[in-house]
C-alpha positions as CSV (number, residue, x, y, z in Angstrom):
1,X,-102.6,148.9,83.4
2,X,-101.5,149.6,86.9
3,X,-98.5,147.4,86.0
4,X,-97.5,149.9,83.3
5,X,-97.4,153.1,85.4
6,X,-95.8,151.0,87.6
7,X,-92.9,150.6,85.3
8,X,-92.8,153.8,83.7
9,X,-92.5,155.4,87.4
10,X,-89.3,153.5,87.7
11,X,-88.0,154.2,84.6
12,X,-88.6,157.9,85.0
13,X,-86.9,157.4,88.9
14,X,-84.2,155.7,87.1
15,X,-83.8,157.9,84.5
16,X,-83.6,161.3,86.9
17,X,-81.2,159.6,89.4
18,X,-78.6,159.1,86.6
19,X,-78.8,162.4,85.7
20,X,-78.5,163.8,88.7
21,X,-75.4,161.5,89.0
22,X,-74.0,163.0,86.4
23,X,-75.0,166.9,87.6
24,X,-73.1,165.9,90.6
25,X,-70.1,164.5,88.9
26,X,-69.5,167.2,86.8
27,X,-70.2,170.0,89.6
28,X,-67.5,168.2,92.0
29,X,-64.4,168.3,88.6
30,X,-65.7,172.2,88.6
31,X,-65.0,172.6,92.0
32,X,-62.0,170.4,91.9
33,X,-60.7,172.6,89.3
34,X,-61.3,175.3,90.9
35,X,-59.8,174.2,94.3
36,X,-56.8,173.2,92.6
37,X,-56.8,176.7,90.6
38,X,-56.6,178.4,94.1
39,X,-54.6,176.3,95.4
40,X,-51.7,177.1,92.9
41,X,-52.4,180.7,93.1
42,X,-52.2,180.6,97.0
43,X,-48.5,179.2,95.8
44,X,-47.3,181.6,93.9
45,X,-48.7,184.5,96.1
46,X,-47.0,182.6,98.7
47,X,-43.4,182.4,96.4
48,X,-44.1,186.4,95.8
49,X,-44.2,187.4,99.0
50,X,-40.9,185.6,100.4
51,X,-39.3,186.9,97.7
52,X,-40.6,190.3,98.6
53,X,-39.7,189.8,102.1
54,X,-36.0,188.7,101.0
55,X,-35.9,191.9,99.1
56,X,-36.6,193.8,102.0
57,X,-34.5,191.9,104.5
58,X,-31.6,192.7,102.1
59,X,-32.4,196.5,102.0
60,X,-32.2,196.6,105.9
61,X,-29.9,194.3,106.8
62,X,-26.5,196.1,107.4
63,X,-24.3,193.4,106.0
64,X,-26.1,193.3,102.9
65,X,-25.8,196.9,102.4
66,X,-22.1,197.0,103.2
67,X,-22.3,193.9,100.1
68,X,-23.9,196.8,98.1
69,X,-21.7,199.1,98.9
70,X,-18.8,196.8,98.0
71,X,-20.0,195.9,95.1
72,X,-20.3,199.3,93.7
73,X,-17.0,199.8,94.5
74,X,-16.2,196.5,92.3
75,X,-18.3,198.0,89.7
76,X,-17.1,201.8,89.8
77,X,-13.4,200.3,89.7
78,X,-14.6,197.9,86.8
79,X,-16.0,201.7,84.9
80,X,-12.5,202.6,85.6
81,X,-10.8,200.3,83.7
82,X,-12.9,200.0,80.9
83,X,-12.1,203.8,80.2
84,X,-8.8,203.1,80.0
């Protein structure tokens, strides 16, 4: 008798690790997931701001604006010889 609660207890033991094995497995590819979710989003916040920042550098840069300022020339002359 005491044989068999004996081997039911391990069984159950058994049993309860190997789904806690599998709890843990699938709560580490959640949090993988989301670590590499973040991850790319940290990226392309990252991407978005230095392209902001270029933006900006460009508006206050003084050679860029004489670049603007040449190039609406360009494109004012270019207006002026497609209305001929």
């Amino acid at each position: 008798m005491r044989l068999r609660f004996h081997f039911v207890f391990v069984v159950f033991c058994f049993t309860a690790v190997l789904i806690f094995t599998v709890y843990l497995r699938s709560a580490e590819n959640r949090l993988f997931y989301k670590l590499c979710t973040q991850n790319t989003e940290q990226s392309r916040l990252k991407q978005k701001l230095a392209n902001k920042q270029l933006q900006l550098e460009s508006l206050i840069n003084p050679a860029a604006i004489s670049q603007r300022l040449d190039g609406s020339e360009v494109a004012a002359q270019a207006a002026r010889y497609e209305l001929r």
